[in-house]
N, C-alpha and C positions, 0 to 999 in steps of 0.2 A: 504494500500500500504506500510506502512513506517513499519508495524506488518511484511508482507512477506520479504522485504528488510532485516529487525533484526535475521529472523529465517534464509534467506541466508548465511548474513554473519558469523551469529552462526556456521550452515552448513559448510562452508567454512573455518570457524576456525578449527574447528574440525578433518578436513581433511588435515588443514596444520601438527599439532598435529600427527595425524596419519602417514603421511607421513614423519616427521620429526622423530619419535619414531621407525619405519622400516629402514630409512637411519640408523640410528644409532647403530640397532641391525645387522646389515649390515657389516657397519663400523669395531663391536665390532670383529665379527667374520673374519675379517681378517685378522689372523697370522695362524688362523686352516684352512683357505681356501688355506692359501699358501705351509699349511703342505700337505695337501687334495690336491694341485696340482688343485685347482677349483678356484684360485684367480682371473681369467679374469671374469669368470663369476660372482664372490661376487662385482667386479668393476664396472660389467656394473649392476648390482642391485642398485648398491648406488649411480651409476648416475642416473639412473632410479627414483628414488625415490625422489633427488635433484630436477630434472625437475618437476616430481610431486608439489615440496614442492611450489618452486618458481610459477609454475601454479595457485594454491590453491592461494598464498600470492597475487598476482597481482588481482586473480578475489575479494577475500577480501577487496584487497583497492579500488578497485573499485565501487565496492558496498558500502563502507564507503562514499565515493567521493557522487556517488549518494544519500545516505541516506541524505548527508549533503546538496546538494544542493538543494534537498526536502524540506530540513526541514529550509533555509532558501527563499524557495520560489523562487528557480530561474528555479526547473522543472516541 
């Protein structure tokens, strides 16, 4: 159990990462998205990918939360 939990929140980390590294190439590209006249749509990707991030980060502590409570014997 506490093995699949570890590989979750690896999972999960992963995917914050992920999502954190696209917000940002996101980010990076907005003064050419502004040139390009596509800046709403580079906005709503980099909120898109925020929510992502934030998502990813809550199921992570979560499953920390749980590994811990595990592993002191309260679940």
């Amino acid at each position: 159990m506490q093995l699949l939990l570890v590989l979750g929140v690896v999972a999960a980390a992963g995917l914050v990462l992920f999502s954190l590294a696209r917000g940002l190439i996101y980010f990076a590209q907005g003064h050419r998205a502004a040139i390009d006249g596509t800046a709403h749509e580079n906005q709503v990707m980099q909120n898109k990918m925020m929510m992502a991030r934030v998502k990813w980060q809550a199921i992570t502590i979560i499953l920390l939360i749980i590994i811990g409570m595990t592993a002191a014997g309260g679940g």
